[in-house]
C-alpha positions as CSV (number, residue, x, y, z in Angstrom):
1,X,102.9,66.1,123.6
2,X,104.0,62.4,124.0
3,X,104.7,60.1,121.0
4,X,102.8,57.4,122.1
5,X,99.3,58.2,122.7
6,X,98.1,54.9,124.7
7,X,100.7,56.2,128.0
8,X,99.3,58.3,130.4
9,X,99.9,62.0,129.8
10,X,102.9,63.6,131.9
11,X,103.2,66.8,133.5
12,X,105.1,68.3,130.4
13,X,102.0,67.7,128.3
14,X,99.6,69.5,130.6
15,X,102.1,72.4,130.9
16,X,102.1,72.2,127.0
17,X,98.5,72.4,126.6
18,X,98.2,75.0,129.2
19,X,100.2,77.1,127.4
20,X,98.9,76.3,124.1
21,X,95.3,77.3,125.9
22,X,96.5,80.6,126.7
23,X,98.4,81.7,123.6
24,X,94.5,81.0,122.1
25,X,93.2,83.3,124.8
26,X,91.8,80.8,127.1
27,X,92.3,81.7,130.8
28,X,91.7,79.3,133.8
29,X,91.9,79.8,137.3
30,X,94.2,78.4,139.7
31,X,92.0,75.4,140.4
32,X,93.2,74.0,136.8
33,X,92.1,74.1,133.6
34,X,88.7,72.6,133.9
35,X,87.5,76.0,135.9
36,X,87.9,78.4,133.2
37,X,88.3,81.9,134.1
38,X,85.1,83.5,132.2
39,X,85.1,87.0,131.3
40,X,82.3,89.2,130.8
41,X,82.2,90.7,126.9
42,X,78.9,92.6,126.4
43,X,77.5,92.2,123.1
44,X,74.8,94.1,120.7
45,X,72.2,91.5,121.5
46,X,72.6,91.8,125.0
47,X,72.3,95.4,124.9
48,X,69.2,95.1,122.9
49,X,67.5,92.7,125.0
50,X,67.9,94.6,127.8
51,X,66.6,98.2,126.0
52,X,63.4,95.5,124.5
53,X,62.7,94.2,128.1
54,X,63.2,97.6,129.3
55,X,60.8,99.6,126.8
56,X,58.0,96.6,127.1
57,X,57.6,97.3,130.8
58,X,58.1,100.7,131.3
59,X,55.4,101.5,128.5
60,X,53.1,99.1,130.1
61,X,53.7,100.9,133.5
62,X,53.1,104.1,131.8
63,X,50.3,103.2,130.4
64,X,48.8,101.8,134.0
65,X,49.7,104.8,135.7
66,X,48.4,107.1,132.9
67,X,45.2,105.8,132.0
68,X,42.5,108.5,132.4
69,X,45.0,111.2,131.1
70,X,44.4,112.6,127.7
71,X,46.1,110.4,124.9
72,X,48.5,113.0,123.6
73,X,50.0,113.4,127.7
74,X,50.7,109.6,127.2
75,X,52.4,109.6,123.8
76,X,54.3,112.3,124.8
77,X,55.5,110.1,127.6
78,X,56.1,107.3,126.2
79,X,58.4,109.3,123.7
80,X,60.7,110.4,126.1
81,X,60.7,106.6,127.5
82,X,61.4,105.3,124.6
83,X,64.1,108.3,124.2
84,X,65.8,107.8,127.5
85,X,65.8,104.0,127.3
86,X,67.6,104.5,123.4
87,X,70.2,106.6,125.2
88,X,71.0,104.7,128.0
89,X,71.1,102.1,125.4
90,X,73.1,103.3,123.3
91,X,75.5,104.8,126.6
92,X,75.9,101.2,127.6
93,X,77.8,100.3,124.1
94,X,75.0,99.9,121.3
95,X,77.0,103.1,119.5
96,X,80.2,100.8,119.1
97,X,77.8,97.9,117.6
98,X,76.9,96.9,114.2
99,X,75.0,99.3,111.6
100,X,71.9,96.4,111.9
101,X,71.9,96.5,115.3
102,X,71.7,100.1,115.7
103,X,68.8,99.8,113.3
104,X,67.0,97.1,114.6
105,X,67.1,98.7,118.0
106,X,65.9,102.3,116.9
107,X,63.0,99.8,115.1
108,X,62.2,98.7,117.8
109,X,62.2,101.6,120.4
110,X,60.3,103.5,117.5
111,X,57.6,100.8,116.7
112,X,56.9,100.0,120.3
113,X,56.4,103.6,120.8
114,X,54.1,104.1,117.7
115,X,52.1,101.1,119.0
116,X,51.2,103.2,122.2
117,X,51.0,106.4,120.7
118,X,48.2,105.5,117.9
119,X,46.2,103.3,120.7
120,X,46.8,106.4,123.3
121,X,45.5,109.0,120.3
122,X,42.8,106.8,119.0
């Protein structure tokens, strides 16, 4: 960087802190270093929104497209929903997450399906 900070800053600084930016593990794209290059890094609570949206709206579909049935024909359903949704969940990259996550997400899959099942068996 320049000593004194009131001059403009020169090419040498920008090459500096362009540097500096990347050693940190900041990438930008050709355009310059106010269009940051953004990577995609999936993360438990993305994962876990998507297995929350995922089980809310195929249980309600089941239940729509079920009703009439007997109850247990419906829980049974919804079981292997909720199943398939955890395993796809956990396929996707919850098994490389967080003990709390994992927990939280089997919580979930588990409680939304009890929800169903006990109003389905009722």
């Amino acid at each position: 960087m320049s000593k004194n900070q009131d001059a403009p800053p020169q090419i040498e600084d920008a090459i500096a802190e362009h540097r500096a930016r990347e050693e940190f593990g900041i990438r930008t794209h050709t355009m310059g270093t106010w269009f940051p290059t953004a990577s995609y890094r999936p993360v438990p609570i993305v994962w876990f929104g998507g297995a929350l949206v995922f089980q809310l709206f195929s249980l309600a579909a089941l239940i729509i497209l079920l009703q009439g049935r007997p109850g247990l024909f419906l829980a049974a359903t919804a079981a292997l929903s909720s199943y398939v949704i955890g395993w796809w969940t956990w396929d996707r990259g919850m098994s490389r997450a967080g003990a709390g996550w994992k927990a939280l997400t089997l919580a979930m899959l588990a409680g939304s399906w009890l929800w169903v099942a006990l109003a389905a068996l009722s």
